[in-house]
ROGUNU-853433 format. One line per field, with one value per atom (N, C-alpha, C, O): residue in one letter; atom name; z, x, y; chain. Coordinates in steps of 0.001 Angstrom, whole numbers, padded with zeros to 6 digits, m for minus. Example, Ala and Ser with C-alpha at 12.3 -4.5 7.8 and 13.67 -1.06 7.14 Angstrom:
<pts>
residuo <- [A A A A S S S S]
atomo <- [N CA C O N CA C O]
zz <- [007800 007800 007800 008465 007080 007140 007870 008039]
xx <- [013190 012300 013200 014236 012850 013670 012900 013409]
yy <- [m005690 m004500 m003300 m003319 m002250 m001060 000030 001138]
cadena <- [A A A A A A A A]
</pts>
This chain:
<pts>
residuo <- [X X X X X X X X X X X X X X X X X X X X X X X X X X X X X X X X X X X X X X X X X X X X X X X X X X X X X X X X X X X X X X X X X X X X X X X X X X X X X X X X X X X X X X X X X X X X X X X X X X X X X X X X X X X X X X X X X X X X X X X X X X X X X X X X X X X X X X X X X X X X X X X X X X X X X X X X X X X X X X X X]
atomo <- [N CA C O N CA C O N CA C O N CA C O N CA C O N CA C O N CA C O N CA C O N CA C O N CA C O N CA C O N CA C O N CA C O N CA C O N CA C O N CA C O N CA C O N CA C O N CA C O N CA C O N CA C O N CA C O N CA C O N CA C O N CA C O N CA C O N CA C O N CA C O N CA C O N CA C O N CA C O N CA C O N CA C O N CA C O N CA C O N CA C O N CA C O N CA C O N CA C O N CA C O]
zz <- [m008753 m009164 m008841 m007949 m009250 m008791 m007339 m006850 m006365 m005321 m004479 m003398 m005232 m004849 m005075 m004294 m006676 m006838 m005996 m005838 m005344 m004922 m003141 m002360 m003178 m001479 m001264 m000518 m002176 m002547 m003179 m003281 m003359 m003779 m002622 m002055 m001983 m000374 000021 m000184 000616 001441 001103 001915 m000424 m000711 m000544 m000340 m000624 m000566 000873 001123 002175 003601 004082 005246 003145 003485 003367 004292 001871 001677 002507 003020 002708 003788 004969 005285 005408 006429 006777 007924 005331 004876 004922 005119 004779 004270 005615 005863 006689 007921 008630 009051 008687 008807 008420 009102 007599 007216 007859 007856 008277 008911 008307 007806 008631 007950 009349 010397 009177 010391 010664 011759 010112 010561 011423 012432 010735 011135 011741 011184 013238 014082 013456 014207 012627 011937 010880 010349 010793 009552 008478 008725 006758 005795 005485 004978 005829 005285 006306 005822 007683 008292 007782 008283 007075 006649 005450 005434 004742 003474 003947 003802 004675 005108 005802 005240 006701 007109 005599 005782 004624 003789 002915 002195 002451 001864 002509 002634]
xx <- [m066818 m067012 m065782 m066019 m064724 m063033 m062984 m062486 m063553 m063590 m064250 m063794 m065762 m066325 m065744 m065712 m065174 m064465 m063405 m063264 m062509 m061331 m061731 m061353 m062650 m063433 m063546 m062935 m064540 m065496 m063804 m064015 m062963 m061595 m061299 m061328 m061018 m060297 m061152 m060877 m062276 m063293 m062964 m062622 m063072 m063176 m061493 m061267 m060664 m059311 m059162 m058332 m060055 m059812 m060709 m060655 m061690 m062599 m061891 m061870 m060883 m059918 m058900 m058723 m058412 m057813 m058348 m058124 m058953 m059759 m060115 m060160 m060407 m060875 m059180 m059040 m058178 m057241 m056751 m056451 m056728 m056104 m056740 m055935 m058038 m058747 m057813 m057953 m056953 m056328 m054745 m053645 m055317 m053458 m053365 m054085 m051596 m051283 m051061 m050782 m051259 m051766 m049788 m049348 m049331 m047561 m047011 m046311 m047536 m047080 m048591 m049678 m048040 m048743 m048643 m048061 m048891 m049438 m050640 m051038 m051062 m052107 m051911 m051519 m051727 m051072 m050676 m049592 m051661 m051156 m049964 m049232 m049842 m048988 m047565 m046461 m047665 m046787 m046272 m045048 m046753 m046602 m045968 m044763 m046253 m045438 m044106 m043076 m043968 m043001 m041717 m040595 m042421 m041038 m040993 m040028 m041720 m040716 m040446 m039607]
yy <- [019414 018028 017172 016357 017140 016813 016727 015713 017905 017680 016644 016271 016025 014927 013517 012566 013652 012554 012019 010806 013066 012973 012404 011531 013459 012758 011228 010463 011042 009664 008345 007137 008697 007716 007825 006733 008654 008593 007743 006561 008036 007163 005926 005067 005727 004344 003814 002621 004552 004070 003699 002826 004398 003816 002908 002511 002471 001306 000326 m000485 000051 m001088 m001140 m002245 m000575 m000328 m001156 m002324 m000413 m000804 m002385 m002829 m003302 m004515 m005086 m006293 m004409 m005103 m005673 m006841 m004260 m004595 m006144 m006976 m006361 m007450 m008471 m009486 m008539 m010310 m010433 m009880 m011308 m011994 m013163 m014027 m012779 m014220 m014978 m014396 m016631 m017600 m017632 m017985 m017435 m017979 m016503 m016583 m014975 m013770 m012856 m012702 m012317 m011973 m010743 m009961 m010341 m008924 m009198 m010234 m007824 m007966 m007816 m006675 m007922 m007707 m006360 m006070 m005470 m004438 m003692 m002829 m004081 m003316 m004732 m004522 m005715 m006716 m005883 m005753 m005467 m004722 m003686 m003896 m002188 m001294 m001861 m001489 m002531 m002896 m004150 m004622 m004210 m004962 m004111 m004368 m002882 m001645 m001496 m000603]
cadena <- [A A A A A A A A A A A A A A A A A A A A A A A A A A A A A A A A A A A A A A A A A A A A A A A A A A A A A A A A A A A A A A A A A A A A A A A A A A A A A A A A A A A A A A A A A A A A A A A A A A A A A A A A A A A A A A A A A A A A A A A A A A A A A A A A A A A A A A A A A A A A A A A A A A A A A A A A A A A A A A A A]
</pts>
């Protein structure tokens, strides 16, 4: 059961992901989330 849960959070953790990469900011030629890895 843990094992489905843990599957089914991943999946859903790389869909957002996925949705997140989709947004740029109009001033910076990146997408937020590779904006986010790069200022930690």
């Amino acid at each position: 059961m843990s094992a489905i849960i843990i599957t089914k959070n991943t999946e859903l953790m790389q869909r957002v992901i996925d949705e997140i990469k989709t947004c740029f900011d109009p001033e910076i030629p990146v997408d937020i989330w590779e904006l986010d890895s790069f200022m930690n």
